[in-house]
N, C-alpha and C positions, 0 to 999 in steps of 0.2 A: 388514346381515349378508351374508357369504358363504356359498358352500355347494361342499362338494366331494364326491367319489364317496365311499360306501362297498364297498369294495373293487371285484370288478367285477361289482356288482349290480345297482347303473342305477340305485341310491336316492340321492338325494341330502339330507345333512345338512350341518347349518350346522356351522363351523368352530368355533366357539364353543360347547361342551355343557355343558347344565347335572348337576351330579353331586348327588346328594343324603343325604348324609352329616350334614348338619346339622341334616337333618327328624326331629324325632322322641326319644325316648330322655332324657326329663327328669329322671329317675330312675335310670337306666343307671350301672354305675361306669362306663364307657368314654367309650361316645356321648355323656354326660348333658354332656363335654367339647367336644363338636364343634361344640354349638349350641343342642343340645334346643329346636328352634323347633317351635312348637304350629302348628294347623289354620289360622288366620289367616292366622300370618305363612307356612306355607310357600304358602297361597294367592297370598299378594302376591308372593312372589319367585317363582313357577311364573309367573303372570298376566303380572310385569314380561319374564321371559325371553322367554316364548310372543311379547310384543306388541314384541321386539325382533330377532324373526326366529330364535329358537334352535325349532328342530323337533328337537333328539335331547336328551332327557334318559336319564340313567341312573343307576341304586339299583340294592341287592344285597337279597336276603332276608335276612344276617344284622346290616343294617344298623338299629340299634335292635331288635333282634329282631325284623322283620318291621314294625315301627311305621314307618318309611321308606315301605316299600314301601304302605300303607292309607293314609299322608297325599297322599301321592302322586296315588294314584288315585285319592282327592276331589277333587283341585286341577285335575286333565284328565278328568273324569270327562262335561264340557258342553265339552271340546276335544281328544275321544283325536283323530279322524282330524287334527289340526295332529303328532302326536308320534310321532316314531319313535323307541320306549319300548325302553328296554336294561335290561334287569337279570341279574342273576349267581347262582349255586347253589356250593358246597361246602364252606361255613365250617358249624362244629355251628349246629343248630339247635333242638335240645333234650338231652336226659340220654341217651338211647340210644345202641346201637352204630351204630346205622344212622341215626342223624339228621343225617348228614355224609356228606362223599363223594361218589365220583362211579359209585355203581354202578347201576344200570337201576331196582332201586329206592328207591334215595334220587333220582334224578332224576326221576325218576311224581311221586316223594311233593311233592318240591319246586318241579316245576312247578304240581300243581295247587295248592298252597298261594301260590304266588306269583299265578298267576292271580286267585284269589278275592281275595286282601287289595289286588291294581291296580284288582280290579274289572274286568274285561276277559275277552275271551274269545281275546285271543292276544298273545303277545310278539313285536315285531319282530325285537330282538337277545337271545337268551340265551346267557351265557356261561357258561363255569365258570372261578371266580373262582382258580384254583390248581391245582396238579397232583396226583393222587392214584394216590400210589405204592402203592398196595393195588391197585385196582379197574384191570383192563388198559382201554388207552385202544379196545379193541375194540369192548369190550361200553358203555363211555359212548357212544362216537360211533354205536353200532346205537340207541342208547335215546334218541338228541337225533335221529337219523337218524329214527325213529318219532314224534316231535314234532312236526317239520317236514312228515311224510307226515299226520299226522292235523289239521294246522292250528291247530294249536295255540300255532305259532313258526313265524315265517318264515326268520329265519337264526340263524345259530349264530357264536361267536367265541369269543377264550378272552382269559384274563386271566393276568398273570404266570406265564404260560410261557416255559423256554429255547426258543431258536431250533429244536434240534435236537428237542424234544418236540414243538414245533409244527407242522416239517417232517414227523415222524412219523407225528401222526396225518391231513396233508393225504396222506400217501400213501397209508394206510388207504382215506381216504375213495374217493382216486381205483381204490384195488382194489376197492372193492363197490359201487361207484357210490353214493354216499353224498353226503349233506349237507356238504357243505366247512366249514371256518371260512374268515368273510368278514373279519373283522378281531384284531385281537391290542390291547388293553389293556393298556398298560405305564408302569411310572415312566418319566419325564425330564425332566429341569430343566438349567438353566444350572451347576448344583451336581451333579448329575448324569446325567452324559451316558454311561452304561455300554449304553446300550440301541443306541447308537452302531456298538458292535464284531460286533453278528452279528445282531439282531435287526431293526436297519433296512435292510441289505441284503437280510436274507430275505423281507422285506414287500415291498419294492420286488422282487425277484426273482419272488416268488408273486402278488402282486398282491396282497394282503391292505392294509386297511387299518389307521393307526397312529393312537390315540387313548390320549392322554397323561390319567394319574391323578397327582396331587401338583404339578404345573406349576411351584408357588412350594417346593415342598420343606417341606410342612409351614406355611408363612407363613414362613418363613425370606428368600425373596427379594422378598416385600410392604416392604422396607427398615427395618422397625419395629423392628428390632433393630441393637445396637450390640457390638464386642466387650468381654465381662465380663458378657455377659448381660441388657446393657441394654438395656430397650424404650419406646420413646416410647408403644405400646398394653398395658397392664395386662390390659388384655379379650380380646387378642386367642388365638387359638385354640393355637399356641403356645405362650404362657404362661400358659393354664390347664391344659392338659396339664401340664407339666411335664416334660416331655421329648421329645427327638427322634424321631419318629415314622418320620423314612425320614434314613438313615443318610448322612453326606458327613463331610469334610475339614471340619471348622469354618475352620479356619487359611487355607485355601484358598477356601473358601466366603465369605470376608470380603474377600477378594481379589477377586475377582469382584464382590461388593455394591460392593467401591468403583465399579469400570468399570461398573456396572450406576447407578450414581446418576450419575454423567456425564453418560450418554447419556443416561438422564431427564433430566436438566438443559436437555439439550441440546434436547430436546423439547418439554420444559415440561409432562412429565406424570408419573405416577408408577411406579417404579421393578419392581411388580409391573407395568403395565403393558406395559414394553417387554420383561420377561422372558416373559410370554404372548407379543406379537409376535417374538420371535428365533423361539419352538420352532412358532410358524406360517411361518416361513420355512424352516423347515428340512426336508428330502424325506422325503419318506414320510408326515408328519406329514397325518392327516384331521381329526380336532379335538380340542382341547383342551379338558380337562373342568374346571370352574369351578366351585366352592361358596361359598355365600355366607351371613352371617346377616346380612347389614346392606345394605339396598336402595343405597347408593351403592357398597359394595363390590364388589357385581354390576353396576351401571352402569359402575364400571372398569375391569370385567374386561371385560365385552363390548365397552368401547372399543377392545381389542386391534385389535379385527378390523380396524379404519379407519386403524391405525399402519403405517407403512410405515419402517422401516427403512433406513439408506443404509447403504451401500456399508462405509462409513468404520464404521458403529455395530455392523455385522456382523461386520468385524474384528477389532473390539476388543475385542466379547464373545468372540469365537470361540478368540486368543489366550489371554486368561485363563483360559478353562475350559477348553480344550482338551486329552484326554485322551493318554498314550501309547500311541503304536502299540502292541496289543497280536499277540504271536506267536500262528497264522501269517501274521498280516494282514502284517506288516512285510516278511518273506521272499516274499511273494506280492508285492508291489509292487514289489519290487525288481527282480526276474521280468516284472514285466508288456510293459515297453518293450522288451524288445530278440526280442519277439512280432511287432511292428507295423513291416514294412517302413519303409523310409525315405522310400521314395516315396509311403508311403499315407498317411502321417503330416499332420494337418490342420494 
């Protein structure tokens, strides 16, 4: 396993993160989807991660209804000091006005509640899982800013934020001397790569780190599917769902699976595999998050990390997915070169 920074905090986690979405929720209309894996088995896939060098797991409180988050904190409960423990606050959590959100009190209420059900007495990353156009980003960041001072959390990041919400509130932070967010939680896949146009400039500009949720797109780029909705896996997470969870170009998306089974080919590995290795090749990117119900499935995803990509393989995903310049990125390029002396010119 490798390990790269989380943001510029000097902690270092493995590139490969385990996500925990599948623990939990057997009964769930939603979750009961994702995996509903009981105490055992999330044992064995925590234990397998742990003894393959993953140190960052991350779970949300409204993941199973908080049943994520207690199977959890069984499983690392005789190995917390191996993990730097992520998890997330602002999806409802019960019937009330206030059991959502990101106001000072729904984040008290949420942290301590996350606390007890990890069993721990502090989080390393807490995020908030979304943006909450109610509550100003002032008063959350005073009230995670109060977390961090009481020890309760060591840092803070967020999750499907725009670039410019993000920028907003690191400014915040830097006006009251405040708790920064250290990394930013975002979709991106070979199917979609939106996170491309302003999100991974600003990470790499701020220094924040970039940790990818959905990798495969749903299981869409695990290759088990064909066009007409055909899948070689009946079981798989996809096609129990029944529907597409994180949005793309199917038409396009199929396009890409071709040049994505090549390059497998070309390997001689499987096709989820080298889509995990392209989005660790790619800048900004600190690690990828992995869920698993099925112990070889996890053993392939962590093989990412040992794939090395050529030149040529980079290419020819990069070609087929590759987004349009979107405005003003396009006008800005154009612009950029005739900046840079002739003589400066590398």
């Amino acid at each position: 396993m490798k390990y790269r920074l989380l943001g510029r905090t000097g902690v270092w986690v493995s590139e490969i993160s385990l996500g925990t979405m599948t623990f939990g929720g057997k009964t769930h209309p939603v979750f009961g989807n994702m995996g509903a894996l009981g105490q055992e088995e999330v044992d064995r896939v925590v234990g397998t991660a742990l003894d393959a060098g993953i140190n960052f797991i991350d779970t949300a409180d409204v993941y199973a209804d908080g049943e994520s988050e207690e199977l959890l904190g069984q499983a690392i409960r005789r190995r917390r000091r191996d993990v730097v423990l992520a998890t997330k606050l602002m999806a409802p959590m019960g019937p009330g006005p206030n059991d959502m959100g990101l106001s000072r009190l729904h984040v008290m209420r949420a942290l301590e509640d996350s606390l007890r059900r990890l069993g721990t007495d502090h989080i390393d990353l807490y995020q908030i899982h979304n943006y909450d156009r109610i509550t100003p980003l002032e008063e959350t960041l005073s009230a995670l800013d109060d977390a961090v001072r009481q020890g309760k959390v060591r840092y803070i990041g967020c999750s499907n934020l725009a670039a410019w919400q993000i920028s907003k509130a690191l400014g915040i932070s830097a006006l009251h001397n405040q708790a920064r967010f250290v990394a930013n939680q975002t979709h991106y896949s070979l199917v979609s790569r939106d996170a491309e146009r302003d999100l991974v400039p600003m990470a790499e500009e701020e220094g924040l780190s970039l940790t990818v949720w959905s990798p495969l797109a749903g299981g869409f780029l695990s290759g088990k599917f064909d066009r007409g909705g055909v899948t070689t896996e009946q079981d798989s997470r996809r096609a129990r769902v029944g529907f597409d969870f994180v949005p793309f170009d199917e038409e396009k998306g199929f396009e890409v699976l071709d040049v994505l089974r090549t390059v497998a080919a070309r390997h001689e590995v499987s096709p989820a595999r080298v889509a995990i290795a392209w989005l660790l090749a790619q800048r900004a990117v600190t690690s990828v998050i992995v869920g698993a119900r099925k112990l070889e499935q996890l053993a392939d995803n962590i093989a990412a990390s040992d794939l090395t990509l050529t030149e040529q393989d980079l290419a020819a995903l990069d070609e087929v997915s590759r987004l349009p310049v979107a405005y003003p990125n396009w006008i800005q390029d154009s612009f950029a070169p005739t900046r840079i002396p002739a003589g400066n010119q590398a």
